[in-house]
GUNUBA-315954 format. One record per residue: residue number from 1; residue in one letter; x, y, z of N, C-alpha, C, O in turn. Coordinates in pm, whole numbers, padded with zeros to 5 digits. Layout:
NUM,A,X,Y,Z,X,Y,Z,X,Y,Z,X,Y,Z
...
***
This chain:
1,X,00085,-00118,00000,00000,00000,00000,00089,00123,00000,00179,00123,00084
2,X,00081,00209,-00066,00088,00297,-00077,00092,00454,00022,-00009,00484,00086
3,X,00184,00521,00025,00172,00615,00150,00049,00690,00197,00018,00711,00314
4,X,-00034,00736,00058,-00094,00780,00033,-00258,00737,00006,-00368,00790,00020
5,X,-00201,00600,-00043,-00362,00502,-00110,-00410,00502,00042,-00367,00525,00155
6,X,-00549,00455,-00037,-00622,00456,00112,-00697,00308,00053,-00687,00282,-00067
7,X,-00762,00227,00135,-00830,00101,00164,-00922,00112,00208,-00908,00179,00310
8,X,-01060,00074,00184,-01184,00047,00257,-01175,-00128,00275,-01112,-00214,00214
9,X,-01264,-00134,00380,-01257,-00294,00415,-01382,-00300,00543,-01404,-00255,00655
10,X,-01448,-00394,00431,-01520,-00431,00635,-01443,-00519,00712,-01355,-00594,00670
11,X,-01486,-00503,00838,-01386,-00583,00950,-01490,-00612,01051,-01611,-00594,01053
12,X,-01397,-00666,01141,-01518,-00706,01302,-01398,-00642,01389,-01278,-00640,01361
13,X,-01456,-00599,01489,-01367,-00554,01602,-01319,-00683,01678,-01405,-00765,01646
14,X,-01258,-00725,01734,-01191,-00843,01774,-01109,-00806,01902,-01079,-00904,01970
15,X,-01061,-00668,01955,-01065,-00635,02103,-01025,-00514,02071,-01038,-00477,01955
16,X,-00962,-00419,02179,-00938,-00268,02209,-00866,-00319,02365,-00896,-00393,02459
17,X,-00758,-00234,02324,-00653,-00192,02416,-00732,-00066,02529,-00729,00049,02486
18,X,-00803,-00091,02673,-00871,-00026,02739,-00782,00008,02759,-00768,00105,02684
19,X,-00671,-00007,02833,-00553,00075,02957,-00527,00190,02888,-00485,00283,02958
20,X,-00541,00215,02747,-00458,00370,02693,-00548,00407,02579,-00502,00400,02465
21,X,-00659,00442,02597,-00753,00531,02480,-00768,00592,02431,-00831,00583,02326
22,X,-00700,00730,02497,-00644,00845,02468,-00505,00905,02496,-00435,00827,02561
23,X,-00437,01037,02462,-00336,01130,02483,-00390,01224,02490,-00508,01247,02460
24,X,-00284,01318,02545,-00294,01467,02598,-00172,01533,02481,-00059,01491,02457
25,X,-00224,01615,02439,-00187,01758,02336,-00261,01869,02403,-00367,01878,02466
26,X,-00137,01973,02354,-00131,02108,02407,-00235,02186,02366,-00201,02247,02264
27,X,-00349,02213,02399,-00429,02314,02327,-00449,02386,02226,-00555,02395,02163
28,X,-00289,02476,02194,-00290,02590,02184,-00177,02516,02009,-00213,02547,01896
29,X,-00096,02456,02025,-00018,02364,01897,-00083,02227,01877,-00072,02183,01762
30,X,-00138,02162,01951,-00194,02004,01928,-00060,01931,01905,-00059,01850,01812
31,X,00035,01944,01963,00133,01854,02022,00175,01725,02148,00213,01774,02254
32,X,00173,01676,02147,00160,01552,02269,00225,01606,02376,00340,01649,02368
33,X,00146,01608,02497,00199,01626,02619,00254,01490,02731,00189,01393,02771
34,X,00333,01512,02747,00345,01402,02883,00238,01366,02947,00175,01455,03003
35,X,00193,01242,02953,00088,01228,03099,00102,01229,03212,00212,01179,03237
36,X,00020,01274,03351,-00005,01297,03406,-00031,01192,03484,-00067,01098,03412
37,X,-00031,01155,03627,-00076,01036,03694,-00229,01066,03656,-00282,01000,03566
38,X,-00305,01176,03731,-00441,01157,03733,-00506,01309,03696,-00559,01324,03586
39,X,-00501,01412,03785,-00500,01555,03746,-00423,01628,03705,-00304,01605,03681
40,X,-00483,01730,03692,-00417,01806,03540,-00291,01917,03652,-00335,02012,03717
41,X,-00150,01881,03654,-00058,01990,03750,-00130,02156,03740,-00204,02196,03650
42,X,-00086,02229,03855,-00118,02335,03839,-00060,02402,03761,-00152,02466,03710
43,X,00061,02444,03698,00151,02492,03570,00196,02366,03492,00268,02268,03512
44,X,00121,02413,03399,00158,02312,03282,00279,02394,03170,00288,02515,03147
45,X,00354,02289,03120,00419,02377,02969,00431,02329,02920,00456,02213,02952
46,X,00424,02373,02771,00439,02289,02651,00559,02323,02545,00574,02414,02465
47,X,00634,02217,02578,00794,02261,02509,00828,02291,02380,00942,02323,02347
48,X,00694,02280,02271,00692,02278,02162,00704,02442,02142,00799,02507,02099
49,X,00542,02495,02199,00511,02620,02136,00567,02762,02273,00559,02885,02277
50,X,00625,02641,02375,00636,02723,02491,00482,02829,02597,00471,02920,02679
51,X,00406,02744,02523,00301,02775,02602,00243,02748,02793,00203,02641,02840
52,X,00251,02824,02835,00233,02794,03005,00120,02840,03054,00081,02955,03037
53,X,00050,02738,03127,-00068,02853,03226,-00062,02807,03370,-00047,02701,03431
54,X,-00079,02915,03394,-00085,02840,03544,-00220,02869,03622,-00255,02979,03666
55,X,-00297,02733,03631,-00449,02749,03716,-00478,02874,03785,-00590,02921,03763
56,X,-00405,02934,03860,-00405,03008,03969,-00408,03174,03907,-00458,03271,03965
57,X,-00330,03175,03753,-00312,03315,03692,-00374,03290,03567,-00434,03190,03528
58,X,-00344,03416,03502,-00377,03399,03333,-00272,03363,03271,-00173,03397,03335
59,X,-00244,03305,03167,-00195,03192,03100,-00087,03343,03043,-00138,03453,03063
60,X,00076,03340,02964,00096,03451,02908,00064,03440,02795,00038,03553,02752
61,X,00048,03351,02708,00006,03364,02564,-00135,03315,02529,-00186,03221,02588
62,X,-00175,03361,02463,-00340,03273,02453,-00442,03347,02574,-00408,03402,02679
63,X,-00570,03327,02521,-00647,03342,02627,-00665,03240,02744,-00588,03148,02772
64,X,-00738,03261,02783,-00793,03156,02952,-00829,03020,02889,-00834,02986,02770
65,X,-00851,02954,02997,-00861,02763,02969,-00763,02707,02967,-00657,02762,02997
66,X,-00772,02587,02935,-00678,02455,02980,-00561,02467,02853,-00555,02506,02736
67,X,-00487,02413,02943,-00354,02444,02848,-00350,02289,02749,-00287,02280,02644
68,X,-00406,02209,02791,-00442,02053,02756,-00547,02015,02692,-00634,02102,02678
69,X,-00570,01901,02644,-00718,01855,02616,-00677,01731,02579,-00558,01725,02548
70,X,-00763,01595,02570,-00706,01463,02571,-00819,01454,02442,-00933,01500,02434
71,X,-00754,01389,02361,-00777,01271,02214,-00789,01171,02211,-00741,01123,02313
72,X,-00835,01088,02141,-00850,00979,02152,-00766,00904,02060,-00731,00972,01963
73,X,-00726,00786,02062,-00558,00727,02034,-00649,00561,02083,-00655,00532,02202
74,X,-00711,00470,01978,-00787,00357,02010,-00692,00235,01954,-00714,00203,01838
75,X,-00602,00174,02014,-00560,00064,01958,-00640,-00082,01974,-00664,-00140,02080
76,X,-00681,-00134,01817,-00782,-00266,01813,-00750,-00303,01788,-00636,-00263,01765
77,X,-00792,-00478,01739,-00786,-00556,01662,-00884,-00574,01606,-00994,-00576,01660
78,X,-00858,-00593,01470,-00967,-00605,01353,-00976,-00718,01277,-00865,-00738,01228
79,X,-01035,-00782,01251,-01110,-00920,01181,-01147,-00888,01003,-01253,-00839,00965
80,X,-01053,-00921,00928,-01133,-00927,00742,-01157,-01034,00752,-01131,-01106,00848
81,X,-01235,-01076,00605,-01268,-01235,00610,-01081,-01327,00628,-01058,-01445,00657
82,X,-01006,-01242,00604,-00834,-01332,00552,-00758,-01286,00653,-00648,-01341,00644
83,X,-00760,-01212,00744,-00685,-01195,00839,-00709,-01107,00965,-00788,-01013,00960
84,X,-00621,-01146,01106,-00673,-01017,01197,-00510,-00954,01204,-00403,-01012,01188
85,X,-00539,-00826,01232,-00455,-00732,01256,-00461,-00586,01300,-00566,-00537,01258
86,X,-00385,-00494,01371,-00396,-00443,01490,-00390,-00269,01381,-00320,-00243,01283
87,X,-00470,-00203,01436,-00472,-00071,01352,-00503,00061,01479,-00567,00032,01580
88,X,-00464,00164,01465,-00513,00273,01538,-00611,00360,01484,-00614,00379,01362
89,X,-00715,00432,01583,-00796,00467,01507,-00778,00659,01659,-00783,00688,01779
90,X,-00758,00712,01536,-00730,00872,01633,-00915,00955,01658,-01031,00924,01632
91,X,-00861,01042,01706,-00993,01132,01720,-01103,01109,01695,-01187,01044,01757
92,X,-01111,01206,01527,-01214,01172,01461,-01296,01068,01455,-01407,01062,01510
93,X,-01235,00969,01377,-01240,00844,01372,-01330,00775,01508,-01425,00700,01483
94,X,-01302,00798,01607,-01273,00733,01728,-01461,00771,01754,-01564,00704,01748
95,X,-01414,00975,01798,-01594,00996,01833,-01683,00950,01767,-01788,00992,01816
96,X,-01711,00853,01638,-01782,00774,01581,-01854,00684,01625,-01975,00666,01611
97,X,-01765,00617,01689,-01778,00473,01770,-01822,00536,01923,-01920,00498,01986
98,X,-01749,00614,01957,-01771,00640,02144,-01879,00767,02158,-01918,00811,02266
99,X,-01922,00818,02024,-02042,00917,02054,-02005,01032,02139,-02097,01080,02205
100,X,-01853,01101,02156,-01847,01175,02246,-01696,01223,02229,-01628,01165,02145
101,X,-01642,01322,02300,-01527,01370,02277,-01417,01255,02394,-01474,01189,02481
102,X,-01284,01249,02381,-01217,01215,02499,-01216,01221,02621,-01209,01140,02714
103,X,-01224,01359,02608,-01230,01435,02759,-01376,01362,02818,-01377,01302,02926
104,X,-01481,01372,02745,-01605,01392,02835,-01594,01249,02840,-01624,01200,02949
105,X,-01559,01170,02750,-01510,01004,02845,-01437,00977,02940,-01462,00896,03028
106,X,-01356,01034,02930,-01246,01064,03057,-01315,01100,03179,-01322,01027,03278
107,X,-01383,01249,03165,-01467,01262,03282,-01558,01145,03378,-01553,01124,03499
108,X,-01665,01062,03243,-01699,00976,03305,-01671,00887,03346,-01736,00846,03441
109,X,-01537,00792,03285,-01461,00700,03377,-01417,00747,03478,-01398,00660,03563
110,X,-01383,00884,03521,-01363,00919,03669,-01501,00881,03762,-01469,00815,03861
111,X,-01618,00903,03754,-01708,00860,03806,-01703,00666,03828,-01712,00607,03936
112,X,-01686,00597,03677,-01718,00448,03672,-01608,00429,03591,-01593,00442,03470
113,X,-01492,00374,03731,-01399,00307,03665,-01388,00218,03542,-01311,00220,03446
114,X,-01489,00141,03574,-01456,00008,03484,-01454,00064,03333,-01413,-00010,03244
115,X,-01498,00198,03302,-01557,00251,03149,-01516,00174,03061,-01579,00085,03003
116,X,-01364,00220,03045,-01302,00137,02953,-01309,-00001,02921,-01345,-00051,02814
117,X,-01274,-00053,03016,-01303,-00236,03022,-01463,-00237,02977,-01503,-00343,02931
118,X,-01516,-00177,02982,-01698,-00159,02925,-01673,-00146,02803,-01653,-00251,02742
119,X,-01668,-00055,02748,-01625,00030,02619,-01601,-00091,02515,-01664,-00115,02412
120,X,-01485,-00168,02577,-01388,-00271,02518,-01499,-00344,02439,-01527,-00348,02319
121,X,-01574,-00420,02593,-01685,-00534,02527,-01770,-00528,02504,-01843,-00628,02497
122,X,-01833,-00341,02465,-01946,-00318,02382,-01916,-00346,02285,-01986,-00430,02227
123,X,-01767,-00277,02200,-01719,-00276,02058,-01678,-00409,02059,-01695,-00419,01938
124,X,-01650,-00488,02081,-01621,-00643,02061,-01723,-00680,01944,-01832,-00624,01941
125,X,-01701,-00736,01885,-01758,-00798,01781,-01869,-00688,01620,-01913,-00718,01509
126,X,-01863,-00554,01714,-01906,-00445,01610,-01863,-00522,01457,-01770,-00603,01457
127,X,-01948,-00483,01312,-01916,-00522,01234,-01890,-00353,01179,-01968,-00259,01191
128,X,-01762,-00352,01119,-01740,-00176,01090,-01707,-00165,00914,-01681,-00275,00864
129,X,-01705,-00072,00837,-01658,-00061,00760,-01548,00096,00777,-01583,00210,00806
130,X,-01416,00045,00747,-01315,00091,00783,-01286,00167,00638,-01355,00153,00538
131,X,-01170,00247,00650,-01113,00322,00570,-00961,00330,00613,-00931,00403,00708
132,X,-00886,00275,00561,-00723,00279,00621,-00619,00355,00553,-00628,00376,00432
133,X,-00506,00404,00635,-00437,00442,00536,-00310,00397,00578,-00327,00332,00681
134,X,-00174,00401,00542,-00052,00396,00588,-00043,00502,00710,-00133,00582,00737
135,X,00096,00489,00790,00122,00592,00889,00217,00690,00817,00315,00662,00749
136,X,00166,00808,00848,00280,00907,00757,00408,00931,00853,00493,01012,00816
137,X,00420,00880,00942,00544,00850,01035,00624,00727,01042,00605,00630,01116
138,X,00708,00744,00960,00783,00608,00903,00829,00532,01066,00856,00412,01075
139,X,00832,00616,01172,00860,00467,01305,00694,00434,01388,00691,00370,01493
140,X,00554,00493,01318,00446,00421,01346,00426,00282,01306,00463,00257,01191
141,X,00373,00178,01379,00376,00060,01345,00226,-00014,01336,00212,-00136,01329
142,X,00147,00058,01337,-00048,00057,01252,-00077,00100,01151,-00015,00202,01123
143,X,-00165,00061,01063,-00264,00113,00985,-00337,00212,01057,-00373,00177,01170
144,X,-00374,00341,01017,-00489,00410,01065,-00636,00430,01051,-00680,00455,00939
145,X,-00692,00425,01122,-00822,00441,01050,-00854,00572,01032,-00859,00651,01125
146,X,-00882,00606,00893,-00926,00731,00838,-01103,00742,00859,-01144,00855,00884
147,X,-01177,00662,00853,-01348,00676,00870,-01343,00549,00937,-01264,00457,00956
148,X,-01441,00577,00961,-01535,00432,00974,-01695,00458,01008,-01736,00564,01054
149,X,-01768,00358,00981,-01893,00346,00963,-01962,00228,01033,-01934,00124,00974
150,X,-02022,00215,01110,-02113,00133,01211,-02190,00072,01077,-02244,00145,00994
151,X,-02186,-00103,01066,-02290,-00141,00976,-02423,-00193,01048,-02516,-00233,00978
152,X,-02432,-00192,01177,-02533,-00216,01261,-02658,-00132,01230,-02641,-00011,01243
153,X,-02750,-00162,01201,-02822,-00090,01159,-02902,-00020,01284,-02966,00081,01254
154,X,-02905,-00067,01437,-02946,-00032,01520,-02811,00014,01648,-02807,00002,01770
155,X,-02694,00080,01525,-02585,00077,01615,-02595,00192,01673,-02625,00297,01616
156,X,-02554,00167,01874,-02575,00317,01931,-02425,00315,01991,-02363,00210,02013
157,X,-02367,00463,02017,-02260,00471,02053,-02187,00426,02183,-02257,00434,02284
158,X,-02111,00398,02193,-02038,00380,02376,-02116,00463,02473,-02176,00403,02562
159,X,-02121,00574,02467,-02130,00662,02559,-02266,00619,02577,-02292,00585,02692
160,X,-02385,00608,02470,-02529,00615,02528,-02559,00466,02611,-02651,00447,02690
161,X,-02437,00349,02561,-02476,00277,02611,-02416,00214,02762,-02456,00116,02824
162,X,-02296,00319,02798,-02280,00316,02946,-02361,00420,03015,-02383,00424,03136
163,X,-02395,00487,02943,-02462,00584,03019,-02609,00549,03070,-02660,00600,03169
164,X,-02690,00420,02958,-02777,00328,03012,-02718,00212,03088,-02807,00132,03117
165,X,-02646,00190,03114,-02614,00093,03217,-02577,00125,03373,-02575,00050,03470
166,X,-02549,00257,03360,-02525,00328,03489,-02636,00419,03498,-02625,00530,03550
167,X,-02751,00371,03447,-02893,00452,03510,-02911,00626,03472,-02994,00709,03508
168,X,-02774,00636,03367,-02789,00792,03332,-02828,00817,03178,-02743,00821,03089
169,X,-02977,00835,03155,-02988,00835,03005,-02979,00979,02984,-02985,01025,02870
***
């Protein structure tokens, strides 16, 4: 394949890597930040664009808000009729399937740990039609997913369906 070509393919989901769903990028460049054990430090910086805020003041460059924001970064395994194999699926891609941004998943696994491990074995067996492309970072080692499309015809997202299981519609 090609750097550039792109692939459609249906697939089956076949598992998801819960422990790491997302990353943290800088707001203000969308550069990867270090993680964090759990909350967000009170001065953050970002070595790229040199951007700093600190909770307590106003930030010097940029207006007010978080110097952060978390993405989503989904490593699966995927099922064709001829083979399984392991692809990443970023952001975009991602709020498709989880009906929701990172963060506000994030938020709610702070409430219900298990999210992720949930998440996992909703999408288990999803039948998807994918869109792939090469990694334009010659030391990435996935296919990406560029789209994808729920062929479920009654398919509802992650989020609505932990959010019915924990009594919050």
């Amino acid at each position: 394949m090609d750097v550039d070509k792109r692939t459609t393919t249906i697939c089956t989901v076949v598992a998801i890597d819960h422990t790491a769903l997302y990353y943290t990028v800088c707001s203000f460049c969308e550069r990867t930040l270090p993680e964090t054990n759990t909350a967000p430090p009170s001065v953050t910086h970002c070595d790229h664009c040199n951007f700093t805020r600190n909770t307590s003041a106003v930030p010097h460059r940029g207006g007010g808000g978080s110097t952060s924001k978390r993405l989503f970064r989904v490593l699966m395994s995927v099922a064709t009729e001829t083979k399984v194999f392991e692809v990443v699926m970023f952001d975009r891609a991602a709020r498709v399937l989880f009906g929701c941004s990172a963060q506000d998943f994030v938020d709610f696994a702070k409430l219900h740990p298990f999210s992720g491990e949930t998440a996992s074995k909703i999408l288990e067996g999803e039948m998807l039609k994918v869109t792939l492309s090469k990694p334009k970072n010659g030391n990435a080692q996935h296919q990406r997913v560029v789209s994808v499309v729920p062929l479920k015809s009654g398919f509802r997202p992650v989020m609505d369906t932990l959010r019915e299981l924990h009594g919050r519609v």
